[in-house]
N, C-alpha and C positions, 0 to 999 in steps of 0.2 A: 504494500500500500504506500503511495507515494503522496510525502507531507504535504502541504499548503502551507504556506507562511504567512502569518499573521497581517492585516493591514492598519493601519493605524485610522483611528477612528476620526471621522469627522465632525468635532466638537463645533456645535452652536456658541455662536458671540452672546458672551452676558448682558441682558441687560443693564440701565445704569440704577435702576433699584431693585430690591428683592425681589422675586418673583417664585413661587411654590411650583409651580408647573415648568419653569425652568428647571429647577433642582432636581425636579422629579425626570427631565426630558436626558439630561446632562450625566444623573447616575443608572438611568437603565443601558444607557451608550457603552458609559463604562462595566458596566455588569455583563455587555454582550461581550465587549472586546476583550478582557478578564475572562471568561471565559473559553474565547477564543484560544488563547493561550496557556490556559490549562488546557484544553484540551492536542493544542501541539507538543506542547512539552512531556503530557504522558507516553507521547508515543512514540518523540522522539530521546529520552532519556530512560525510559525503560525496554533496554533491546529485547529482541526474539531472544529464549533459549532451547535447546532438547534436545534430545539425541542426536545421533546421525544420519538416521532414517528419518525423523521427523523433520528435518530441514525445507524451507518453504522451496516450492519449484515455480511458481506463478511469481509472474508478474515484479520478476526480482528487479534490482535498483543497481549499476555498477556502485561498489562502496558499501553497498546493503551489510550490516555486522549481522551474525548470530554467534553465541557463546553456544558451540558444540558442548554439552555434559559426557557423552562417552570421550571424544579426546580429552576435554579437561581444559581444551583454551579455544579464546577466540578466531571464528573463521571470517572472511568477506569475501562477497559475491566481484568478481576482475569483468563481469561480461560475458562469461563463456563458462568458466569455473569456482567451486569453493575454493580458496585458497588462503594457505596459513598467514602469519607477520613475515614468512621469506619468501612470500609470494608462488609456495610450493599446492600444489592442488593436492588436496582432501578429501 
């Protein structure tokens, strides 16, 4: 699954007195875009892991990581191959 990166929100101009319906227009914006980035950052700082058989075959990413558990270290997807940190296939 290939991330999306965040956009930064387009915040409405304050106006020059208080206003409740501002407040209220200004933190659902931020409560979307907050969210926004929880939801990339779960999935970009919690990798894949599992066996060796369970390794995804769809839809890979050159660079894609998974922490292989039978080998015991990390592998990433080159384009073509799993391959180790020496760039050896897996």
């Amino acid at each position: 699954m290939a991330l999306r990166p965040t956009k930064t929100p387009n915040l409405p101009l304050a106006p020059t007195q208080y206003l409740p319906a501002y407040q209220d227009q200004l933190l659902n914006i931020l409560r979307l875009y907050f969210t926004e980035i929880d939801n990339y950052t779960q999935n970009s700082i919690i990798p894949a892991s599992g066996s060796t058989s369970s390794r995804p075959a769809l839809n890979l990413l050159v660079g894609q990581f998974y922490f292989d558990t039978t080998l015991g270290y990390p592998v990433w997807y080159d384009g073509t191959n799993w391959v180790d940190a020496t760039g050896t296939p897996v």
